[in-house]
C-alpha positions as CSV (number, residue, x, y, z in Angstrom):
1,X,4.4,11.5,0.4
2,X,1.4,13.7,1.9
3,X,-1.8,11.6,2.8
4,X,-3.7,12.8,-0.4
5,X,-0.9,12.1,-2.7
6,X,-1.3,8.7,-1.2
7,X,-5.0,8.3,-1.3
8,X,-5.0,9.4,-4.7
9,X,-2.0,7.0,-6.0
10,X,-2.7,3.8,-4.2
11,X,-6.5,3.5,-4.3
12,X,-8.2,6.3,-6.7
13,X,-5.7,6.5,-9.7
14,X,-6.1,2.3,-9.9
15,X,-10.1,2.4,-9.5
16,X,-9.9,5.6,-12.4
17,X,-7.5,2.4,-14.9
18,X,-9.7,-0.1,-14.0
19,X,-13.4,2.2,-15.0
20,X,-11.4,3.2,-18.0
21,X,-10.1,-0.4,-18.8
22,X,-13.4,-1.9,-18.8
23,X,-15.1,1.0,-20.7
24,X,-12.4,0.3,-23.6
25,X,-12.2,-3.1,-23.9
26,X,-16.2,-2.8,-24.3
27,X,-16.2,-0.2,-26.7
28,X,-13.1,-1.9,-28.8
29,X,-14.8,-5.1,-28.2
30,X,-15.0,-6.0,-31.9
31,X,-11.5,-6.2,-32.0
32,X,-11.1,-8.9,-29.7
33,X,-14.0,-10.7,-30.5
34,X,-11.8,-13.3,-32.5
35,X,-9.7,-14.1,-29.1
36,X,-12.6,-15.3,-27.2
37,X,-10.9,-18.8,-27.3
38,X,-7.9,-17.8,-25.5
39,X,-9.8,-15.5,-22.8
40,X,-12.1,-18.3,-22.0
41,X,-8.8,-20.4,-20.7
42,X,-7.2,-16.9,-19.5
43,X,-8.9,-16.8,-16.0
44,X,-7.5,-20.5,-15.3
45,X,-4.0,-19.4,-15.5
46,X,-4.3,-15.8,-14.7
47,X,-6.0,-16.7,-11.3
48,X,-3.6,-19.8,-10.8
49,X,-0.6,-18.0,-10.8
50,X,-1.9,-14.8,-8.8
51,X,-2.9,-16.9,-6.6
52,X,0.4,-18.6,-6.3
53,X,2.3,-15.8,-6.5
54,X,0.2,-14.4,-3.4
55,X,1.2,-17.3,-1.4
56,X,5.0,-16.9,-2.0
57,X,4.3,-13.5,-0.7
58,X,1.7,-14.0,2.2
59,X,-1.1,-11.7,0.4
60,X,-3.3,-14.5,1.9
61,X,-6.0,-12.3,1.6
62,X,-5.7,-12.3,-2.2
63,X,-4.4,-15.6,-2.5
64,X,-8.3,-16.8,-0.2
65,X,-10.0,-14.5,-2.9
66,X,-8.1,-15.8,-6.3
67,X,-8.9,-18.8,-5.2
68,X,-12.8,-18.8,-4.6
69,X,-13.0,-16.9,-8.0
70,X,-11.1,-19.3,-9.6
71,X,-13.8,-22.3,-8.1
72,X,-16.4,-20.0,-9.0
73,X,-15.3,-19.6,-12.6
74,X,-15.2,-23.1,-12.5
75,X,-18.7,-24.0,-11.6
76,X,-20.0,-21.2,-13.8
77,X,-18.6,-22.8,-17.1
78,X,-19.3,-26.3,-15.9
79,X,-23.4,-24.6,-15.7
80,X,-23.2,-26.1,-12.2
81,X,-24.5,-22.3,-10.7
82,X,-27.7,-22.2,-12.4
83,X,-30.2,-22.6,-10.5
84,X,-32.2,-18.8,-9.4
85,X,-31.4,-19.8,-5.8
86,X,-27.6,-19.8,-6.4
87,X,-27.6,-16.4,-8.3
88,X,-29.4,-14.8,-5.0
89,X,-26.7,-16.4,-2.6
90,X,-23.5,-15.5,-4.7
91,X,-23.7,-11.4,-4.7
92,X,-23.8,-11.5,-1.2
93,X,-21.8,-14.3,0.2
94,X,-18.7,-12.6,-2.3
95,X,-19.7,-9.3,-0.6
96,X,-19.5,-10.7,3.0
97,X,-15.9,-12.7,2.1
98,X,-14.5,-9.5,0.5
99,X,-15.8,-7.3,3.4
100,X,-14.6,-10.1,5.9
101,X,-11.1,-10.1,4.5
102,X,-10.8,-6.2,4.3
103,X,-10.9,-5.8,8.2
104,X,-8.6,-8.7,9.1
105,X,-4.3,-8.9,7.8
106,X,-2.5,-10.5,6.2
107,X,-1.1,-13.7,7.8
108,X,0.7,-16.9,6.4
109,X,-1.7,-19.1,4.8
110,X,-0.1,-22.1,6.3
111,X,-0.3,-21.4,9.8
112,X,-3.1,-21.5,12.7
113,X,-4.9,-18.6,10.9
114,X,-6.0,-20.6,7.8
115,X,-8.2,-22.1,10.1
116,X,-10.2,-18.7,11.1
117,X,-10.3,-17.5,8.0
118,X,-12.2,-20.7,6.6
119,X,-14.4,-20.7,9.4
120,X,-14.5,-17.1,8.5
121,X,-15.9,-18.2,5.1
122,X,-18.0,-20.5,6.5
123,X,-19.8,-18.3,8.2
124,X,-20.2,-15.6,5.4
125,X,-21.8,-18.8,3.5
126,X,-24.1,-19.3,6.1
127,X,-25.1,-15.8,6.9
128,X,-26.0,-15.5,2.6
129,X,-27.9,-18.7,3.0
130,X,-30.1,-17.6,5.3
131,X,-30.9,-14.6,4.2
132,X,-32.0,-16.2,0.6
133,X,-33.8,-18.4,2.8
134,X,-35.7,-15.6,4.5
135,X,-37.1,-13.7,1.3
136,X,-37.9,-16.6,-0.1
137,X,-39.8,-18.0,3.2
138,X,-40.6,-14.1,4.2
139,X,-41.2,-12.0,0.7
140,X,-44.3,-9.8,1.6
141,X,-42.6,-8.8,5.4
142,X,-39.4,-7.8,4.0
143,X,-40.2,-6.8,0.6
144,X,-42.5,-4.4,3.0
145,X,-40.0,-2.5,4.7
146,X,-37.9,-2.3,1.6
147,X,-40.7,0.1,0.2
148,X,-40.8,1.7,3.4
149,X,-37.2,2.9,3.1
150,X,-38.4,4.1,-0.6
151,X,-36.4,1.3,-2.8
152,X,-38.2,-0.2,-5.4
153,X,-38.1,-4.5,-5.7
154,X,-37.9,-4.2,-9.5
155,X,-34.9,-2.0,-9.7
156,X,-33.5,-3.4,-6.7
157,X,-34.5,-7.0,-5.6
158,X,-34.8,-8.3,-2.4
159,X,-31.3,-10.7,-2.5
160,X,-29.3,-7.3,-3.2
161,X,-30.6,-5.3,0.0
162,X,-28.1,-5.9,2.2
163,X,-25.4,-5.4,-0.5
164,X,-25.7,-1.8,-0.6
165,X,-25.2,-0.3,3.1
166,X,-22.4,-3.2,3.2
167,X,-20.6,-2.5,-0.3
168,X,-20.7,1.2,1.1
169,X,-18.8,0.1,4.7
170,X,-16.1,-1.8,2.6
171,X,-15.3,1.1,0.4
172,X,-15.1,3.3,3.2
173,X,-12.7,0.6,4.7
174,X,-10.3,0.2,1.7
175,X,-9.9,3.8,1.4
176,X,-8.9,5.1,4.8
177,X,-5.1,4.3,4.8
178,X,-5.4,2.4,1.7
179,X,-2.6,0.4,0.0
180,X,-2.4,-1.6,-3.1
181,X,-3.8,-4.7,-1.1
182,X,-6.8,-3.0,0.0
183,X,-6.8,-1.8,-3.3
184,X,-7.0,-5.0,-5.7
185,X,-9.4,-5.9,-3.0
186,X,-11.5,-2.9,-3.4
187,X,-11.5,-3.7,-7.6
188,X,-12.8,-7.6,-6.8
189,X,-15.6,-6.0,-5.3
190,X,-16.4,-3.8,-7.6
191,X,-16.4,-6.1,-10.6
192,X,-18.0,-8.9,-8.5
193,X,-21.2,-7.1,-8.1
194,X,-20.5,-5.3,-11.9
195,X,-20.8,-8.7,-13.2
196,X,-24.1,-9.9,-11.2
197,X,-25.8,-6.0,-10.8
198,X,-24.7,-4.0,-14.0
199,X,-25.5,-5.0,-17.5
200,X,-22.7,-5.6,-19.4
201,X,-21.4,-6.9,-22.9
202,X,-18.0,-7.7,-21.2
203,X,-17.9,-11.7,-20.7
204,X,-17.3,-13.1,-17.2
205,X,-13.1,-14.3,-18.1
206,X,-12.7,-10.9,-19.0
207,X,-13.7,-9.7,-15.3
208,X,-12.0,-12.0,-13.9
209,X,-8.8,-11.8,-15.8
210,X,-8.7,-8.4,-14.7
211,X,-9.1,-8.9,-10.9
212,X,-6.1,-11.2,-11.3
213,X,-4.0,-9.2,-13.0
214,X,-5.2,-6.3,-10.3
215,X,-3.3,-9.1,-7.9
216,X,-0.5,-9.5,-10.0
217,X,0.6,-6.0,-10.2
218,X,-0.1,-5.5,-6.7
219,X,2.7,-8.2,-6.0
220,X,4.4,-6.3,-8.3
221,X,4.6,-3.3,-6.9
222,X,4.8,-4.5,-3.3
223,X,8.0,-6.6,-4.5
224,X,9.4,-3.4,-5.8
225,X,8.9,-1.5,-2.4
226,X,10.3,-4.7,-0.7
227,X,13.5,-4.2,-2.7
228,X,14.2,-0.7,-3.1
229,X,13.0,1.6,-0.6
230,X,13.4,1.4,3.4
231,X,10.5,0.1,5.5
232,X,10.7,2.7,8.2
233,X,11.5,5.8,6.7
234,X,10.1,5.4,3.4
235,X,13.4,6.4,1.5
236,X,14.7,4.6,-1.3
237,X,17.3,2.3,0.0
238,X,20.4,1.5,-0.7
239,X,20.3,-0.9,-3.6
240,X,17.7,1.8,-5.5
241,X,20.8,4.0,-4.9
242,X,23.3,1.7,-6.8
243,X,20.7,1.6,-9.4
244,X,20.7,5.2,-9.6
245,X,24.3,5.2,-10.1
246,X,24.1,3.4,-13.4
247,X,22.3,6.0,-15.1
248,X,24.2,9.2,-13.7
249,X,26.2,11.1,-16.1
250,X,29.9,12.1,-15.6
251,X,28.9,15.4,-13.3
252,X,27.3,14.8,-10.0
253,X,27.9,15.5,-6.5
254,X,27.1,12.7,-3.6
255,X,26.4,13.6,0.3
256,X,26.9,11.3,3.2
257,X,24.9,12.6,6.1
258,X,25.3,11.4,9.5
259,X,23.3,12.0,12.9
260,X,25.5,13.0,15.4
261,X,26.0,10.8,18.3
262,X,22.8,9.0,17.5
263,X,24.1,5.9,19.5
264,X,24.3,7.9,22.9
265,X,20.6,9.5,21.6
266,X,19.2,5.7,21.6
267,X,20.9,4.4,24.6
268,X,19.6,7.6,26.4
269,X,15.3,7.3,25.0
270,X,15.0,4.1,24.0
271,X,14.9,2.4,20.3
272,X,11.5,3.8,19.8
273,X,12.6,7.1,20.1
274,X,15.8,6.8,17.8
275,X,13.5,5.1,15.2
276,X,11.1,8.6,15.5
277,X,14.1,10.6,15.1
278,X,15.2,8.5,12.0
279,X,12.0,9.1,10.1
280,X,12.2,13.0,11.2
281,X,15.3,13.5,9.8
282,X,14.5,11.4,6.6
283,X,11.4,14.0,6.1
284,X,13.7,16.9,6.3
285,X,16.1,15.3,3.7
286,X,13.9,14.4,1.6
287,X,13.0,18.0,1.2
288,X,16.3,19.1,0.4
289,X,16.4,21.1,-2.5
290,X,18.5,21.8,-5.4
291,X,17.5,18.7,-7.1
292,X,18.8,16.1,-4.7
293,X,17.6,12.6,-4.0
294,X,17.8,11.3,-0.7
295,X,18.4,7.3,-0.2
296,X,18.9,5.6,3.1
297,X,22.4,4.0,3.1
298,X,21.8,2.4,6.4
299,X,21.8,2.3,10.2
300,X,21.6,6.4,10.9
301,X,23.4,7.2,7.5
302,X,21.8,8.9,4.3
303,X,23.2,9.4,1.3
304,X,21.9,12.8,-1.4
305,X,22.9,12.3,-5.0
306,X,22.9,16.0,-7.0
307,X,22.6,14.9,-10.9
308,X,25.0,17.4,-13.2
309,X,26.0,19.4,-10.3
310,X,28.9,20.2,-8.5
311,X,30.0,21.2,-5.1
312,X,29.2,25.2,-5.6
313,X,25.8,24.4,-6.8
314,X,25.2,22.1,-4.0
315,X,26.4,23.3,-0.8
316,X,24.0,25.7,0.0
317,X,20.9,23.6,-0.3
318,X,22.8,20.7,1.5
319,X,23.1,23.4,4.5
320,X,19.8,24.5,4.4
321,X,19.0,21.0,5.3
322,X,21.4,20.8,7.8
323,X,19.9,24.0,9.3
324,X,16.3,22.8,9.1
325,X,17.0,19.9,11.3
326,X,18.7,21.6,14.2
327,X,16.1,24.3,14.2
328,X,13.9,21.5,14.7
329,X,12.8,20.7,18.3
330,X,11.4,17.0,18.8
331,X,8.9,16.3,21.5
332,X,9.5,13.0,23.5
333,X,6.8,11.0,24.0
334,X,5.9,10.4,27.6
335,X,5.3,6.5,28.2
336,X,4.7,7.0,31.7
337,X,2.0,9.2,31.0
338,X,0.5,6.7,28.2
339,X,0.4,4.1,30.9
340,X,-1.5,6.6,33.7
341,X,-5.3,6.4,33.9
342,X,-7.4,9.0,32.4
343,X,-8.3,10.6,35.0
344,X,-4.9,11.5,36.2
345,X,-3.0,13.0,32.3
346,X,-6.2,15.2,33.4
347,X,-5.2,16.5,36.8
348,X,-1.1,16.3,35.7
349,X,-0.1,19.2,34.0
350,X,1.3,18.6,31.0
351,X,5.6,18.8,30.8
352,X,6.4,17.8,27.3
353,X,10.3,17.6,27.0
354,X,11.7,18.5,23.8
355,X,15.2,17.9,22.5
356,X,17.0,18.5,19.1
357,X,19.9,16.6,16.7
358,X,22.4,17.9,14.4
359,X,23.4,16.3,11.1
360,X,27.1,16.2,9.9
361,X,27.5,16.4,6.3
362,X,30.5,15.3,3.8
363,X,29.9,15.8,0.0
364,X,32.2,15.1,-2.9
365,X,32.0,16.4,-6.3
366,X,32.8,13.0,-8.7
367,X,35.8,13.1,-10.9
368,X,36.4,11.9,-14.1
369,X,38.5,8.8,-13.3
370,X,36.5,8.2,-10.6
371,X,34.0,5.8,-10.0
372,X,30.3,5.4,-8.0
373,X,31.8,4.0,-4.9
374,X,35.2,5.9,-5.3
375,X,33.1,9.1,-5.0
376,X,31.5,7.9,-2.3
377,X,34.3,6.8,-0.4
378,X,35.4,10.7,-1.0
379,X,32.4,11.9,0.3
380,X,33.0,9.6,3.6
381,X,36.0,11.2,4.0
382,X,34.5,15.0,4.0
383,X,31.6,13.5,6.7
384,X,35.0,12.3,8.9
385,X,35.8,15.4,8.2
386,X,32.9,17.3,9.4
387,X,32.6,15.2,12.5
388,X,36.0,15.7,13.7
389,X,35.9,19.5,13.7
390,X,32.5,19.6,15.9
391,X,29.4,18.2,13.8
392,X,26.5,19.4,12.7
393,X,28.8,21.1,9.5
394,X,29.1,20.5,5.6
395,X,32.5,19.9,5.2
396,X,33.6,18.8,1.6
């Protein structure tokens, strides 16, 4: 997937729902007027199990943020956060949490870490506290240079100043190599300072019901990924093959691809090297054309499943592939050099060492009495095939 395909799927396209969510359920408000019962208990159990669900997960960064929203929601209805002071404090210490947890990771919420990230929160606590403390001891100083920078203390009082240059750092954050973590925590922000900076007919369970739900399809999703696709190369793994299987008609054509002697390649540059060449090759399959789909079947083995074609139809694209790889030349990176001072990758000329892999490539068009596996099994046989006459072939 290219970086903006990313971008856009993982942290704009859920920003655009959310936007488009609130602005409907405000507009259609009328017609859920009569469930204001039930949403008023709906951030309890909503938050509750997000939260728990988190945990099973270690999304402690969620399950920290579910929780204080949950407390928060809490307070609120129990009219335990009304005093003026309290509604000064509360944009920014959420602000400062949110921001805190978007630069750390994930870790397990029962382990040493708890204890940082509380003090963490702590401190976010105390840093809002002071600052409340310091317009309302030092109005006429600060309120001062805020009309120096050309911001008015009507439309923008002085509690909020700091919210803006830091809401504007945490966006920035979320967004560079964002996923649907960063993501869910990008949308509590956003509805966090919606709810305390925007006017809005939209009560408070409502907001909240929507953060958690933001968390629970994030778990979701990330569940999903867990499941069926492969951490390192991306692919979809095995088991989202299998699944793929039950839905194939009575034509296809399955691939087993193999790297040739990828064992002696690992044993020769190291793991890290092999694991470089695995996700090279996994780009280039994943290209293949002809209407395949690529899955990794495991270790340095892929599988390419051709819906309603046969071998004719197939074997050209599948040797395309093949070609694309060995024309490939892969540079090796130089750890020696990594480890030399600066100074010295500057005098050293640079030598970078390139080398190349083959695939081998056994497909098998599925019969009628034939099953997934027993197709598969046939396509094993054509990749035997291929790697006993020399590699780096389609043999079928």
């Amino acid at each position: 997937m290219s970086s903006l395909l990313h971008y856009m799927r993982f942290f704009i396209l859920p920003f655009i729902l959310t936007i488009i969510t609130l602005g409907l359920l405000e507009h259609f408000q009328n017609h859920w007027q009569s469930w204001q019962d039930t949403l008023y208990f709906a951030p309890y159990w909503l938050l509750v199990a997000s939260s728990l669900i988190c945990l099973q997960f270690n999304r402690s960064r969620l399950f920290y943020i579910g929780l204080m929203l949950l407390i928060f929601y809490s307070l609120q209805n129990n009219s335990l956060l009304l005093s003026p002071l309290t509604h000064q404090f509360l944009p920014l210490f959420g602000t400062l949490v949110i921001g805190m947890f978007c630069f750390i990771k994930d870790r397990g919420v029962v382990s040493v870490h708890s204890f940082f990230r509380l003090g963490g929160i702590l401190l976010c606590g105390v840093m809002a506290y002071i600052w409340v403390k310091l317009i309302a001891t030092y109005p006429s100083p600060i309120g001062g240079f805020q009309q120096r920078l050309g911001l008015s203390i009507d439309k923008s009082p002085l509690h909020l100043l700091p919210i803006y240059p830091l809401a504007l750092i945490i966006f920035s954050k979320l967004s560079w190599k964002s996923n649907l973590a960063q993501t869910s925590l990008g949308i509590s922000l956003l509805l966090w300072l919606g709810y305390f900076l925007i006017p809005t007919n939209l009560p408070l369970s409502v907001l909240l019901s929507l953060i958690a739900a933001s968390y629970l399809v994030t778990v979701l999703f990330d569940s999903y990924f867990l499941a069926y696709r492969d951490e390192l190369t991306g692919l979809p793994s095995r088991r989202a093959l299998f699944n793929l299987s039950l839905a194939l008609g009575r034509k296809y054509t399955v691939a087993m691809v193999d790297i040739d002697h990828f064992k002696s390649f690992n044993d020769t540059y190291g793991h890290d090297v092999g694991d470089d060449v695995l996700k090279l090759v996994a780009i280039k399959l994943a290209k293949v054309s002809g209407g395949g789909k690529t899955f990794r079947y495991g270790g340095e083995e892929f599988t390419i499943v051709f819906p309603s074609k046969n071998i004719d139809q197939v074997y050209s694209h599948l040797d395309d592939v093949r070609q694309s790889i060995e024309d490939y030349d892969i540079v090796l990176r130089d750890e020696g050099r990594k480890q030399s001072s600066k100074k010295n990758r500057q005098k050293t000329p640079v030598k970078k060492k390139t080398v190349s892999v083959t695939v081998s490539i056994g497909c098998a068009e599925h019969q009628t009495d034939e099953s997934f596996e027993q197709s598969m099994k046939q396509a094993d046989k054509a990749l035997y095939r291929a790697k006993d006459r020399g590699r780096n072939q389609v043999r079928f």
